[in-house]
C-alpha positions as CSV (number, residue, x, y, z in Angstrom):
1,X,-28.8,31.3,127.8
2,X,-30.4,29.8,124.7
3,X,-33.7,31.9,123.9
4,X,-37.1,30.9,124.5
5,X,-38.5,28.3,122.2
6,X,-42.4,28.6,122.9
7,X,-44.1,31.3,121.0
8,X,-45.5,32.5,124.0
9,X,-42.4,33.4,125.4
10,X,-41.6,35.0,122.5
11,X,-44.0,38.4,123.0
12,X,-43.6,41.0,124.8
13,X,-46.4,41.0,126.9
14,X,-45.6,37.9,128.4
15,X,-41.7,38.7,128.8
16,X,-43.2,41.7,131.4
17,X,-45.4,39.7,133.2
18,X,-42.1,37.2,133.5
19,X,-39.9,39.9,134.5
20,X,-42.4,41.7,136.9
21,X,-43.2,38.5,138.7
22,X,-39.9,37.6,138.8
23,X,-38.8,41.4,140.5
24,X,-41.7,41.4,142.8
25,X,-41.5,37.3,144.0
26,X,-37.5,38.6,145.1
27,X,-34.4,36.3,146.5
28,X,-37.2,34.5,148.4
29,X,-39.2,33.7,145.3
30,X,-42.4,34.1,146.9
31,X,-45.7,34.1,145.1
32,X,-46.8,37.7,143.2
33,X,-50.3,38.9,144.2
34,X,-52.7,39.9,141.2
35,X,-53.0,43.0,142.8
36,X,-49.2,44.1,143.1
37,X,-48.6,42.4,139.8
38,X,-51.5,45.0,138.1
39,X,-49.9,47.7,139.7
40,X,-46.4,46.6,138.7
41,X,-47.4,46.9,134.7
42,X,-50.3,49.8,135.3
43,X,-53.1,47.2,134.0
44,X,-56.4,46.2,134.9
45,X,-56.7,43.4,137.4
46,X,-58.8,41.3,135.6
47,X,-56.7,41.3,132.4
48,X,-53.7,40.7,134.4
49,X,-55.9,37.1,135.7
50,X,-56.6,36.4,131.9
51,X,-53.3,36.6,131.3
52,X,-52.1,34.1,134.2
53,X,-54.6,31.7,132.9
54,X,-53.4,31.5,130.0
55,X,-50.1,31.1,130.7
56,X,-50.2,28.9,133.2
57,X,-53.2,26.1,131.0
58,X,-50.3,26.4,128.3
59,X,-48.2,23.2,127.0
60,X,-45.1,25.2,128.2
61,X,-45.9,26.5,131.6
62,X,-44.4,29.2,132.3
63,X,-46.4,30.2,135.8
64,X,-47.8,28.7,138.7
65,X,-50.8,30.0,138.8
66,X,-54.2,29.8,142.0
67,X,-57.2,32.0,141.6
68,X,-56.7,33.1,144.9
69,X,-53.1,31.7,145.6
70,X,-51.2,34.4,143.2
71,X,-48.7,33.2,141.1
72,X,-45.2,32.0,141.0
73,X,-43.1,31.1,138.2
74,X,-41.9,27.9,137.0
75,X,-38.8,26.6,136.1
76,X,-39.1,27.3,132.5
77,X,-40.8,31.0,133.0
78,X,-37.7,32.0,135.7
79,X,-35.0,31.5,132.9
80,X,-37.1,33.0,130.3
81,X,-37.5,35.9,132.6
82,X,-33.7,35.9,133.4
83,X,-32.9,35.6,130.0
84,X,-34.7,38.5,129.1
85,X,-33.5,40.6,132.3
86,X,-30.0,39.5,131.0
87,X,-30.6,41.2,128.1
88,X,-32.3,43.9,129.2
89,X,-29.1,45.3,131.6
90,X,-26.6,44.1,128.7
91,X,-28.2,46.4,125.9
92,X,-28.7,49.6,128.6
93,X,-24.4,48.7,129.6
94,X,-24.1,48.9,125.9
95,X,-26.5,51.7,125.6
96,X,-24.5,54.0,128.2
97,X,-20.6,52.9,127.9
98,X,-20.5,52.5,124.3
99,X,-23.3,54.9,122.8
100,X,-22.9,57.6,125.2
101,X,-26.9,57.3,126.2
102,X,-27.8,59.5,129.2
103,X,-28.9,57.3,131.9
104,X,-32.2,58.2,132.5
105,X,-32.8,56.9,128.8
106,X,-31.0,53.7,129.0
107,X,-34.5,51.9,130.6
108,X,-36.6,53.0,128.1
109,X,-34.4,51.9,125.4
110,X,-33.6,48.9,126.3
111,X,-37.8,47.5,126.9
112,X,-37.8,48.4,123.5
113,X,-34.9,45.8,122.2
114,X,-34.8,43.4,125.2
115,X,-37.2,40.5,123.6
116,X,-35.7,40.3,120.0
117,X,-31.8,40.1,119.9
118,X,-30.2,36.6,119.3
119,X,-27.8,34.6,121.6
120,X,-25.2,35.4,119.1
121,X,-25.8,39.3,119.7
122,X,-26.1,38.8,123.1
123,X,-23.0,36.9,123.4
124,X,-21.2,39.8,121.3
125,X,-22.3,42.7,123.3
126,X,-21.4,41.0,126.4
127,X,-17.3,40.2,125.1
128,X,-17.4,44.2,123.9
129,X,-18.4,45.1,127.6
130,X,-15.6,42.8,129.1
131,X,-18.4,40.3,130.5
132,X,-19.5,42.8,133.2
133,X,-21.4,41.9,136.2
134,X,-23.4,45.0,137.0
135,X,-25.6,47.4,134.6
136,X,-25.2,51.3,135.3
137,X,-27.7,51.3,137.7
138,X,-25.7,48.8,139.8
139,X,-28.0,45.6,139.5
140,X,-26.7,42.3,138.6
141,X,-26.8,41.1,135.3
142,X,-27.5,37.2,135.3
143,X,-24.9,34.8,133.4
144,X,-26.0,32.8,130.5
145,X,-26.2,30.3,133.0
146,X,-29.3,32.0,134.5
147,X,-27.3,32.8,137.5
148,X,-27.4,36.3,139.5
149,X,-25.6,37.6,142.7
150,X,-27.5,39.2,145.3
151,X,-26.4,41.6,147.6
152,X,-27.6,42.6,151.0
153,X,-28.9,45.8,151.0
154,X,-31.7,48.1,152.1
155,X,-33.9,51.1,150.7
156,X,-32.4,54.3,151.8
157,X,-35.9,55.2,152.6
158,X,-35.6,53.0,155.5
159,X,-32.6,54.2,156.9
160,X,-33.5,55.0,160.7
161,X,-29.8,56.0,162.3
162,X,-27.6,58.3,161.0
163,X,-24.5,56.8,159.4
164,X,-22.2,56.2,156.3
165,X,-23.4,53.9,153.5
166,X,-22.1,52.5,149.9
167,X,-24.6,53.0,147.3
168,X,-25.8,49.7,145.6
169,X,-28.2,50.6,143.3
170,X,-30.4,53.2,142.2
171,X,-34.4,52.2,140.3
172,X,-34.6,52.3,136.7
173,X,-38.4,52.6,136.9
174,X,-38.8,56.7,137.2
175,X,-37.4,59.1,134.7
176,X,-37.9,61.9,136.8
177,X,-36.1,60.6,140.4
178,X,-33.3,59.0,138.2
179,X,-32.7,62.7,137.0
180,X,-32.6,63.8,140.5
181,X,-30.8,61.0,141.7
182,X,-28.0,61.8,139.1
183,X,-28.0,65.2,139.6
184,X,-27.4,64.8,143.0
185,X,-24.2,62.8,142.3
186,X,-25.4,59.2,143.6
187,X,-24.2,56.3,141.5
188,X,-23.4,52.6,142.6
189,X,-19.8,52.5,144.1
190,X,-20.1,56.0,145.9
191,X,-20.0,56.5,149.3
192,X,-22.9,58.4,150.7
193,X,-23.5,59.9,154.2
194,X,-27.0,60.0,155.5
195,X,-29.1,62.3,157.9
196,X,-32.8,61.0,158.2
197,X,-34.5,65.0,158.9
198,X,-36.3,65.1,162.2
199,X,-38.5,68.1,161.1
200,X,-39.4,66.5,157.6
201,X,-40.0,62.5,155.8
202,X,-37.0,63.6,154.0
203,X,-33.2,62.9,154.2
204,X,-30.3,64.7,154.0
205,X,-27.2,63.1,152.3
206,X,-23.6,64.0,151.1
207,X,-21.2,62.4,148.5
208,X,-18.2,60.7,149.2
209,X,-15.9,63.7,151.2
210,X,-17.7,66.6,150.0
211,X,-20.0,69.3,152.5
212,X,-22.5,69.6,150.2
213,X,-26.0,68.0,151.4
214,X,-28.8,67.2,149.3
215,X,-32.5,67.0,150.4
216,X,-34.1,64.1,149.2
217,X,-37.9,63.1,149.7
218,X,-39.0,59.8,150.9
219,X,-40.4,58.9,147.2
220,X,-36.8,59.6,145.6
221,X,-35.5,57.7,148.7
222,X,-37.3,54.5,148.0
223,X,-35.3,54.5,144.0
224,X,-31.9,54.0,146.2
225,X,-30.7,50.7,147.4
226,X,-27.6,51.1,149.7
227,X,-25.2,49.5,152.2
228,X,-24.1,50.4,155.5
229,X,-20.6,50.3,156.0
230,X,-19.4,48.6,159.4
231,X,-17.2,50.6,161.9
């Protein structure tokens, strides 16, 4: 991916509107409400619909954007926002195979650095890591090409039978459930075995072959992304 040209593109602000819309509009694409939009980046409605405006009356449109239609991106503001999500899960790889980073501080780190490395860095850090496909939290990291594979799977916290499962991917978003979360041994690749609790909103899972059960809450629940596995 060659980096963004416009100067708008160029600021962070605007990469985490990109990346936000991008996350919430999913495989489908579908158009971002102002309202889930605010609450994706903590800020105030209203500045959230300056914002939009602006982006989408510039020369470079980077959203599609109706007053009471959400918004969308456009061509040029989805590979912006892949570019930058490319970078993003590159630098926390980087961050956590080469540097040793604990993974609850890979996130944070890598917001900081995402919107100002060069294609030639980018290029670099991606030969050192062997061109991989997946970040540590198990989501995709796009090609250059602006290309990303999806997978099919579901929250844990809506896991309604019993059964065993693959983990895919846990969030990135909350310090404190990705401390649990590793703690409790789930990483993407494991197998995990699952027992929704009757008396509780919680679940009860195991690692792999082991007896021991964890207790996990429906809020640390919905930071784990997993697939049944068939027979």
């Amino acid at each position: 991916m060659s980096p963004g040209k416009q100067a708008s593109a160029n600021t962070e602000s605007v990469d985490n509107y990109l990346k936000a819309i991008l996350t919430l509009g999913g495989r489908e694409e579908s158009r971002v409400t102002i309202k889930s939009l605010a609450e994706r980046l903590r800020i105030a409605p209203a500045s959230v619909t300056n914002m939009l405006q602006k982006l989408s009356g510039s020369t470079a449109t980077l959203v599609d954007y109706e007053r009471h239609g959400g918004v969308q991106l456009s061509p040029a503001g989805k590979r912006r926002a892949l570019e930058v999500v490319r970078h993003h899960r590159l630098i926390e790889t980087f961050l956590y195979e080469v540097l040793d980073y604990p993974l609850e501080e890979v996130h944070e780190e890598a917001e900081r650095l995402e919107h100002f490395i060069s294609e030639r860095f980018e290029e670099r850090i991606a030969a050192k890591l062997g061109h991989p496909k997946i970040d540590p939290h198990g989501h995709s990291i796009p090609s250059m090409e602006g290309e990303m594979t999806a997978r099919e799977s579901m929250l844990l916290a809506d896991v309604i039978e019993d059964g065993i499962f693959v983990i895919d991917s846990v969030s990135d978003q909350d310090t404190h459930n990705l401390r649990l979360i590793e703690a409790c041994g789930i990483t993407p690749g494991a197998r995990l075995r699952v027992r929704k609790n009757s008396s509780s909103d919680s679940y009860s899972v195991s690692i792999g072959r082991s007896s021991k059960a964890y207790d996990l809450s429906r809020e640390v629940a919905r930071d784990v992304r997993i697939i049944r596995l068939k027979g």
